[in-house]
N, C-alpha and C positions, 0 to 999 in steps of 0.2 A: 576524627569521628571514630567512635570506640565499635566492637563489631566487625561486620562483614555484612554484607549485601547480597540478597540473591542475584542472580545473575543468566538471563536467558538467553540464546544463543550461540552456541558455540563457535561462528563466522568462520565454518571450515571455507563452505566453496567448495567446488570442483576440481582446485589447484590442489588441497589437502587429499589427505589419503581416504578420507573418506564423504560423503555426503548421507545428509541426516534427515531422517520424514519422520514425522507423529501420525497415524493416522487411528482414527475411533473403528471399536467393531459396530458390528451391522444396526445394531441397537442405536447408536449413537450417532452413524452417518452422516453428512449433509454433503450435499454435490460440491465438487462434479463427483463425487469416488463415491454415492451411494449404491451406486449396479455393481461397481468393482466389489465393493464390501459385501455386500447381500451376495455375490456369488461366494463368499467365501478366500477370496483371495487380498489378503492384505500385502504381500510385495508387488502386487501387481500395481495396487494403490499407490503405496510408497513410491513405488518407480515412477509413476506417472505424475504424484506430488514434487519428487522433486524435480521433472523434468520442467513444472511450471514453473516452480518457485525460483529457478535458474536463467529465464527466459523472458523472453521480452510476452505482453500481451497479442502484442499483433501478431507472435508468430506462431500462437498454440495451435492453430491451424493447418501448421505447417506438422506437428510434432507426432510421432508413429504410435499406434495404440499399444497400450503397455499391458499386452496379453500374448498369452501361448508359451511354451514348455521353453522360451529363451528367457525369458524371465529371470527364472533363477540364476541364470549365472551374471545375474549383475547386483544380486542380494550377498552383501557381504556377513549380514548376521541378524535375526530380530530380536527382542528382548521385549519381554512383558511390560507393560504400565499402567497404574491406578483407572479404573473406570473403563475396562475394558480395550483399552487402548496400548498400540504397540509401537517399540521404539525400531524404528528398518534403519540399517547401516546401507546405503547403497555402493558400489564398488564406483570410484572417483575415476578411474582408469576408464572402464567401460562406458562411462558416460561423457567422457571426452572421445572417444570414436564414434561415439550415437551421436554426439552434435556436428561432429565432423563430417561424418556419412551424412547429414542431412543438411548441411550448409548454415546450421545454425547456432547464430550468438551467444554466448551465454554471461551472466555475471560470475567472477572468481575472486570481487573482492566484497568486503565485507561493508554497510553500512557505518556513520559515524554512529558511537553510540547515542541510545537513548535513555533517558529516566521514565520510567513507568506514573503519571497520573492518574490511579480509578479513581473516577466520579460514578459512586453508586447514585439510579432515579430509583427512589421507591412507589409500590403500589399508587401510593397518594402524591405524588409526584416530589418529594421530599428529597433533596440533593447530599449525598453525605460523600466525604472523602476523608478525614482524621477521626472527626468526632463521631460517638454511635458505630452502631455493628453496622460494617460494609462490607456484605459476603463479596461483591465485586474485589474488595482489596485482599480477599481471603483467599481469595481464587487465586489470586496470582502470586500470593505469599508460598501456598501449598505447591504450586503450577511445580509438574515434574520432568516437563519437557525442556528440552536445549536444541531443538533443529532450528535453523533459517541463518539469513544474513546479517540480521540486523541485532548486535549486542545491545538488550533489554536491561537493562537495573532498576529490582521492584525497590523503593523506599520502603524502611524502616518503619514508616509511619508514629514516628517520637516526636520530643519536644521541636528538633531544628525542623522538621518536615513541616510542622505546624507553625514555624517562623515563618518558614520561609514562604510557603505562598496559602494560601487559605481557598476554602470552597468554590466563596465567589470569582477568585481570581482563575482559579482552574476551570469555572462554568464560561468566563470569556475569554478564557486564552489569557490571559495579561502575560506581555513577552517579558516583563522586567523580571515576576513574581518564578515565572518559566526558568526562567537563565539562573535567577539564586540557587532555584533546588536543581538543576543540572551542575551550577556548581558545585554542590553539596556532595556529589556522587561522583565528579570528573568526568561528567555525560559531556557529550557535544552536542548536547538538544532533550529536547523533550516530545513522549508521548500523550498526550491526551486521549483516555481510552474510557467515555460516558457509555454506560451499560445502563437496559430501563429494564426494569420489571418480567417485563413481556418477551425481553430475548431481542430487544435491537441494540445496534448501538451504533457511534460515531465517535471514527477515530481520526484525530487531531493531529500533524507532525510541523515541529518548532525546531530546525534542522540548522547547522552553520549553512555559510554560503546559500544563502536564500531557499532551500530547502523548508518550503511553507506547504503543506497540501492536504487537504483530507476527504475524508471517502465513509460511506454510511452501508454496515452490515448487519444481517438477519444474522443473530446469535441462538443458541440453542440455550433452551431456561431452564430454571429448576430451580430448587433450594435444599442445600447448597448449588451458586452456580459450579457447571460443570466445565470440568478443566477442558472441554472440548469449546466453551467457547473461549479460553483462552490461546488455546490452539489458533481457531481462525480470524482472531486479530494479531497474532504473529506472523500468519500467511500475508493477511492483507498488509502489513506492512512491510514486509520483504516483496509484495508487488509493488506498492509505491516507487520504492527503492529500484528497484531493477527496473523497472518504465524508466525511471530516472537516465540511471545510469545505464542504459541502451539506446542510444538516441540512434533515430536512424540516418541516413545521407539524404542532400536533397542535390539538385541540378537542376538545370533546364530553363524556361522562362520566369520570369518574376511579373507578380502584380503588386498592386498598392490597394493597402487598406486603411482607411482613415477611421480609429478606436477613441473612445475614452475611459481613459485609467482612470480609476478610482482607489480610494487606500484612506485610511484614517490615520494614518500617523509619515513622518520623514521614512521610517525604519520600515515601513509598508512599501513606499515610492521607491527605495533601494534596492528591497527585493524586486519589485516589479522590473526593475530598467539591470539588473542584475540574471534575472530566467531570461530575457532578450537576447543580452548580450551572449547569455549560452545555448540559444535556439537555435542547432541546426536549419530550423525551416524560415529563420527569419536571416536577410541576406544583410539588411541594414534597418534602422528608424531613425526617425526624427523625432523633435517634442518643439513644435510649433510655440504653443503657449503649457504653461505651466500652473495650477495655482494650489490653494490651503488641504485642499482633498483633493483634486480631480486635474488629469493634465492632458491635452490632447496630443495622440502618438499617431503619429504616420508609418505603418509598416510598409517596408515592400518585403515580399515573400514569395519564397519555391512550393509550389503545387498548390492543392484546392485549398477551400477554407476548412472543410475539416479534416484534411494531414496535416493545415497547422492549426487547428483548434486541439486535434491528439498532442501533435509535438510540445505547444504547450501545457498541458495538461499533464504530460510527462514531468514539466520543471513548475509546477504547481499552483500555475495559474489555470484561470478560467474564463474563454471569450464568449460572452454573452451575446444572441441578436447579432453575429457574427453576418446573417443575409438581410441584418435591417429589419426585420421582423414587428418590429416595434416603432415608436416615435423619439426611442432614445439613442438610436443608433448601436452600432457593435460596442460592446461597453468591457472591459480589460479588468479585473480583479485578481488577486489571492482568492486562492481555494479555500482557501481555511478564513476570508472574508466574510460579511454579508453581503447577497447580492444588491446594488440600487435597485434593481424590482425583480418580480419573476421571470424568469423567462420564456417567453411563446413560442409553441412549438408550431410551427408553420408544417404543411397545409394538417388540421386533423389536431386535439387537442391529445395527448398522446403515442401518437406516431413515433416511430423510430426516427432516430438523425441518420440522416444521410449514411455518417462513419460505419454506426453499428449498425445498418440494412445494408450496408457493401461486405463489411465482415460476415454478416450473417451468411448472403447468397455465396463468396468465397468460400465460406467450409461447407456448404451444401454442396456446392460445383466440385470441390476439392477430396478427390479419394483419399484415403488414412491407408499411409502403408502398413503391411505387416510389420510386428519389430524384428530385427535381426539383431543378435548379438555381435557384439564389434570385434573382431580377432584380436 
């Protein structure tokens, strides 16, 4: 393949000499770092960005507020970028003492690579990815950012891009169409990254080793789209990644749950019995009966239903009607599946889950320490 490839990422880690934040000025913001930004401090941002991007979700709760005159000394350098936006070096030293000081995990290696998929929607709901102007793929051809975990490769969008997988095949995932153009590029997967109109979008991950999950975010719009919503589906996918790859411990007594898996293909069913087999919160299963889509699993499991409804969701599956909710019982899918129905949210059509009203009241209950800089 003749060329060079953009290439987003730089997979330093916290292990490298340095770690990397993009954040927008105040113009540009979107939380959590819009109060940081609107006061005017962007290493404050930065530091705080990458102390998420490093971290597990569960434990942003835990993480020290990234304000006051210690600050600086964990800014190794900023540099200016297109549309307002600044490049923060944060010092890789000092932020392995702040996770130390604070008992927490962090990720230090890099994700397997991805090939970048845009699927532009247009106004009129018109889906482009080769053919036709796709400011979505424009965006990430121009994209002048390289922080996070996860090594990004935008395609070329030429002749073999357009062999190898087409429109429709990237509006359903098709894993076959997926794995060509990842070969194309020596990716170890693919990004699906569908941007609409309006500034939403939903992003797709087609990972080795059953790495299947995806997650739906508010983008910031414009024409041209702005490099700031390429920014935060590179965040969101360095959270996938690191949920991932932070699994937490489990102990203590076990229950049984009796689920059914669903999956439309073998290569769906192997991922499925593949995220188990690495579920810290699942202690063993069974598979009673088996058939063409659908197989009945027997979990037994450490803690409630939703530490492992989270724990799954980490390895990128999704348990549906997990308290029975419904007439179809707790029902077992890929994340990046469709569900067999919607899911009901018991009591109250909107309510919080359980998971996120415990997190919520946790960082309510939970004081934020000042930061200290780490010696």
């Amino acid at each position: 393949m003749a060329g060079r490839t953009r290439r987003i990422g730089a997979a330093l880690g916290v292990s490298a000499a340095l770690a990397l934040a993009v954040v927008a000025g105040p113009a540009g913001a979107t939380e959590p770092y819009a109060a940081i930004l609107a006061a005017g401090a962007p290493e404050s941002a930065a530091l705080d960005q990458v102390m998420r991007r490093l971290t597990a979700s569960r434990d942003h709760g835990r993480l020290p507020a990234a304000a006051g005159p210690n600050v600086a000394g964990y800014i190794a350098d900023v540099a200016p970028l297109a549309e307002g936006r600044s490049r923060v070096l944060v010092r890789a030293d000092a932020l392995q003492g702040l996770f130390a000081a604070f008992d927490l995990t962090f990720a230090d290696r890099p994700s397997p690579a991805l090939v970048v998929v845009p699927v532009y929607v247009g106004p009129g709901g018109e889906r482009l990815l080769w053919s036709g102007p796709n400011p979505w793929l424009d965006a990430w051809q121009r994209y002048d950012g390289d922080a996070g975990l996860t090594p990004l490769l935008v395609p070329f969008a030429d002749l073999g891009d357009v062999d190898a997988i087409s429109t429709a095949e990237a509006t359903v995932a098709d894993a076959q169409a997926l794995a060509a153009l990842a070969a194309r590029y020596g990716a170890d997967g693919a990004l699906v990254a569908t941007y609409e109109a309006g500034g939403t979008a939903t992003v797709s991950v087609q990972g080795p080793d059953g790495w299947r999950t995806a997650t739906s975010l508010a983008l910031p719009a414009g024409d041209p789209v702005p490099a700031a919503a390429v920014d935060a589906v590179v965040a969101a996918v360095d959270r996938l990644w690191v949920d991932r790859a932070i699994r937490p411990s489990f102990d203590g007594p076990t229950a049984q749950l009796d689920v059914t898996a669903t999956y439309a293909s073998l290569a769906d069913w192997i991922a499925i019995r593949r995220a188990l087999d690495e579920s810290p919160a699942v202690e063993s299963y069974a598979v009673p009966a088996v058939g063409g889509q659908s197989a009945r699993v027997v979990l037994r499991h450490f803690a409630d239903l939703a530490a492992l409804a989270a724990d799954l969701a980490a390895a990128g599956l999704v348990l549906d009607n997990a308290t029975g909710g419904t007439s179809a019982g707790p029902v077992l899918r890929l994340a990046a599946a469709t569900p067999l129905q919607p899911q009901v949210l018991a009591p109250g059509a909107g309510a919080p889950t359980p998971l996120a009203a415990a997190e919520a009241a946790a960082a309510a209950a939970m004081p934020i320490p000042a930061l200290r800089f780490a010696p």
